[in-house]
N, C-alpha and C positions, 0 to 999 in steps of 0.2 A: 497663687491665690491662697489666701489665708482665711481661718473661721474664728470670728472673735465670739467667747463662752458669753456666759452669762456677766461676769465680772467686768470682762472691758467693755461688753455694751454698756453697762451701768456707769463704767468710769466715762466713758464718750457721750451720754444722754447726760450727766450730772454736773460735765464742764459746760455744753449748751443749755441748761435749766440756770447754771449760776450765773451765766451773762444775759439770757431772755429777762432774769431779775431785773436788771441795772437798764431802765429805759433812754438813761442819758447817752451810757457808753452804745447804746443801740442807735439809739440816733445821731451819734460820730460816726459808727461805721456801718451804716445801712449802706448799701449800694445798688443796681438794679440794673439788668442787662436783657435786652431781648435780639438774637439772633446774632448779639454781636457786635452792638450798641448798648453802650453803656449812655443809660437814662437818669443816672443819680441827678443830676442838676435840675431837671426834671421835677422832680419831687415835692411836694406840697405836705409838711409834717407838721399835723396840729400840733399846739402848745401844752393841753392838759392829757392828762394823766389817761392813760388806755388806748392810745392813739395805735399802738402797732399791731394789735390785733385786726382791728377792721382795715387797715393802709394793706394787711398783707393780704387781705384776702381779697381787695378788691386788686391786687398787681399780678396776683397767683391766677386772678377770672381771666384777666387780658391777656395773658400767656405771656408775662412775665419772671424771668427768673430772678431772685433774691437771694441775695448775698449779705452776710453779717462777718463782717471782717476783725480778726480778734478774738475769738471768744474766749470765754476761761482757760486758761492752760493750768490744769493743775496736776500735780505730781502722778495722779491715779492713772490720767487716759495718757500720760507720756510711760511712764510704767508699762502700757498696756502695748502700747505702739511695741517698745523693749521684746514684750512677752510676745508678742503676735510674730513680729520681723527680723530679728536681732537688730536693729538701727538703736543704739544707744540713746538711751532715754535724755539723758543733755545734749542729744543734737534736734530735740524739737524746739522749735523758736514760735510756732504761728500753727493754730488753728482756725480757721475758717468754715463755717457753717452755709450748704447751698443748699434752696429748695426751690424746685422746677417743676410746673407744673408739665402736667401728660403732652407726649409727642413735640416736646420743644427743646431747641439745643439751644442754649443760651450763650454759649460761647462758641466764635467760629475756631476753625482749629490752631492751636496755639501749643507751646511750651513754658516749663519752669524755669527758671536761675538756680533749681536746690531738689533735690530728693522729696515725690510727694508721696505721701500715704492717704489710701483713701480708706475711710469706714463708713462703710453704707450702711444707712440706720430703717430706712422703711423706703416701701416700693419695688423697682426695677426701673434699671436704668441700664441702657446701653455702650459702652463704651468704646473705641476707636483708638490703636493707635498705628502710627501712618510710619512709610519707610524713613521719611525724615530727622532727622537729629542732630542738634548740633553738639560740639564738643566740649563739655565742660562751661556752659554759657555764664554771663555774672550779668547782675543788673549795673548797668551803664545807661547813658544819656539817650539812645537810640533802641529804645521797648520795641521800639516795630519789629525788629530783626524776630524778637520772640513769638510774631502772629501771621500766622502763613499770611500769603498774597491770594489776596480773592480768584485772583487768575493763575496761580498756580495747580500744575494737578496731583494733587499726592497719590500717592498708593496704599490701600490699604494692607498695613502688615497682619493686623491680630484684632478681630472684631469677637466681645465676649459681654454676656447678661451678666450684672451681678443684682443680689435679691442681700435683704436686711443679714445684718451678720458677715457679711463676705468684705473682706479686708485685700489690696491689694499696691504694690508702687507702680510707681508710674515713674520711669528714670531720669533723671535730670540731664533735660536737652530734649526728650523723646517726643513729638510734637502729638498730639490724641483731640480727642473730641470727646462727645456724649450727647446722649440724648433720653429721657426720660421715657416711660411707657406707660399702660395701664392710668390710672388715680394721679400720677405726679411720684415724686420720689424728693429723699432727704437724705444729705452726706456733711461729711466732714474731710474738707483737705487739712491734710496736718503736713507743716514745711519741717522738713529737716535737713541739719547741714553743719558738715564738722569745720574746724578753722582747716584753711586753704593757705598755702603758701605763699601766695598774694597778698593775703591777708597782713601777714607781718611787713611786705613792703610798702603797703598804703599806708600803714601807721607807721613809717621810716618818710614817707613820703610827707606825712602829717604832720611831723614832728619838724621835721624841716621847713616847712611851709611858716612853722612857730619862730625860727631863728632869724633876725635881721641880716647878718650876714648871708643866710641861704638864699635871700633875698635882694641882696643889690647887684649891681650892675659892674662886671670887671670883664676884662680880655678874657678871651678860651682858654690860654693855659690857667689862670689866675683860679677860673669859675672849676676847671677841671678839678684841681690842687686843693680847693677849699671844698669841694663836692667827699673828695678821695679824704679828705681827713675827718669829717662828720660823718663819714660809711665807717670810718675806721672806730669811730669812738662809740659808735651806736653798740649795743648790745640786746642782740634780742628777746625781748620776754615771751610770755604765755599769754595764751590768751586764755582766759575764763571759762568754760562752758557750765551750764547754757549761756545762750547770749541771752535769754529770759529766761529766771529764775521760774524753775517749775516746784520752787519747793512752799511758793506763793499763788494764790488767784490775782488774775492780772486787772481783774475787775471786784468791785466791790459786791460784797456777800449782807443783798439789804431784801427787804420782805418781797415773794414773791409777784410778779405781776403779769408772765405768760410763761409757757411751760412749754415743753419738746412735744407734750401731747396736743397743744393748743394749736402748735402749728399744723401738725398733721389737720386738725381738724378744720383750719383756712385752707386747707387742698381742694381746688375742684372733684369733685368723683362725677363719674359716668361722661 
C-alpha cells in the first residue's frame, strides 16, 4: 500500500476534472454496471447540454455503479503512478474513473490482462483479492476466462479498507473484488503495461498477414520454405512506449461543465 501526498491527488483529481469537461467524450465512454451486469445499452442520454450531472445521480440512487472509461491521461497522474510505485510512468496506457454508490459491488469477481493501480480519491471501499490467478493473461477473443464463474468458490487470500489517498496494485492475473461502504466511494484504475515479447510476434504476424505470398496456398514443404524465409528477413523493432502518449491529454481541454467535486456531490449519503 502506498500514500499519495498532496501533489498526486491533485494530478489524479485534475486528469478526471479535464475529461468531466468534455461531455462528448463522456458520453462515448459512459458505462454502467450493477452487481455484475453491465447496463450501458440501457441508457437514455439526453441531447442538451448538463445531462450528466442529473443521469449520475439518479444511477448512483439505484445502486448503480458508473464508470467513465478513458479519462485524461496526462503526464502529471502518470508521473505520480512513477513517484507512488516505481511502475514507469510510459507503461500507463488507460485511466478509468469508478464511482459506487454505499454497500454495492459492482463488479462480480474478475481479473486484469495488465498491471492495475488503484487511487482512491474519496470514501472507503473494500477490497478483495481471491487465491486465483492466472498466468500472465492477454486480452484474446474469450473475455470470459477473465470473470470468475458464478459457481465457482474462490478463497479469500487478503481482504483490506482503503480510505482517500491510499494507492495500491492489483497484479496482473490476480482475480479481487470490491465493495463500497459508508456515503459511496471514488477511484481511479490506471492500466499499465510494458511491451511483452508477444508483442513483437503479433506484428511479425501482422506484417505477414500484409504479404500476398504469406497468403496463398502451396504444399507443406513449399508453405514451410516460404514461412522460414520471411522469419529470416524480418527484423525486429521497438516498440514505442507509451502506447498513449502521456505527454498529451487524450481529451480535449474546453470550458468546464462538471467537476470531481460535482460528483461527489451526486453520491447518495445516509
Amino acid at each position: 500500500m502506498f500514500r499519495a501526498g498532496a501533489a498526486e491527488t491533485a494530478a489524479f483529481i485534475a486528469a478526471v476534472n479535464r475529461t468531466l469537461a468534455d461531455e462528448a467524450h463522456v458520453r462515448t465512454n459512459l458505462a454502467v454496471f450493477k452487481e455484475g451486469v453491465n447496463l450501458t445499452s440501457r441508457l437514455a442520454i439526453a441531447r442538451e447540454s448538463g445531462w450528466l450531472k442529473p443521469l449520475l445521480r439518479d444511477l448512483l440512487g439505484q445502486g448503480v455503479s458508473v464508470v467513465v472509461n478513458e479519462i485524461g491521461l496526462i503526464e502529471a497522474s502518470c508521473r505520480a503512478v512513477e513517484r507512488l510505485t516505481g511502475i514507469p510512468a510510459n507503461w500507463v496506457f488507460q485511466h478509468n474513473l469508478y464511482v459506487t454508490p454505499r454497500e454495492i459491488q459492482g463488479f462480480v469477481p474478475h481479473c486484469d490482462p495488465h498491471i492495475v493501480v488503484v487511487a482512491h480519491l474519496y470514501g472507503r471501499k473494500e477490497w478483495i483479492f481471491y487465491d486465483k490467478a492466472l498466468d500472465n493473461p492477454v486480452i484474446t477473443d474469450n473475455r470470459s476466462v477473465l470473470v470468475a464463474d458464478p459457481k465457482e468458490s474462490l478463497r479469500v487470500l487478503h481482504r483490506f479498507m482503503v480510505t482517500p489517498g491510499d494507492v495500491f496494485i492489483i497484479p496482473r492475473g490476480r482475480f479481487h473484488a470490491a465493495c463500497a461502504h459508508d456515503g459511496g466511494s471514488v477511484h481511479i484504475a490506471i492500466g499499465c503495461a510494458g511491451v511483452r515479447p508477444v508483442d513483437h510476434i503479433w506484428a511479425t504476424a501482422s506484417e505477414a498477414m500484409n504479404r500476398s505470398l504469406m497468403r496463398a496456398d502451396m504444399g507443406p514443404a513449399d508453405a514451410l520454405q516460404a514461412a522460414k524465409t520471411f522469419l529470416k528477413g524480418m527484423n525486429a523493432r521497438d516498440f514505442t512506449l507509451p502506447r498513449n502518449p502521456a505527454a498529451r491529454v487524450t481529451v480535449p481541454d474546453v470550458p468546464d461543465r462538471l467537476s470531481f467535486e460535482e460528483v461527489l456531490d451526486a453520491l447518495p449519503r445516509g
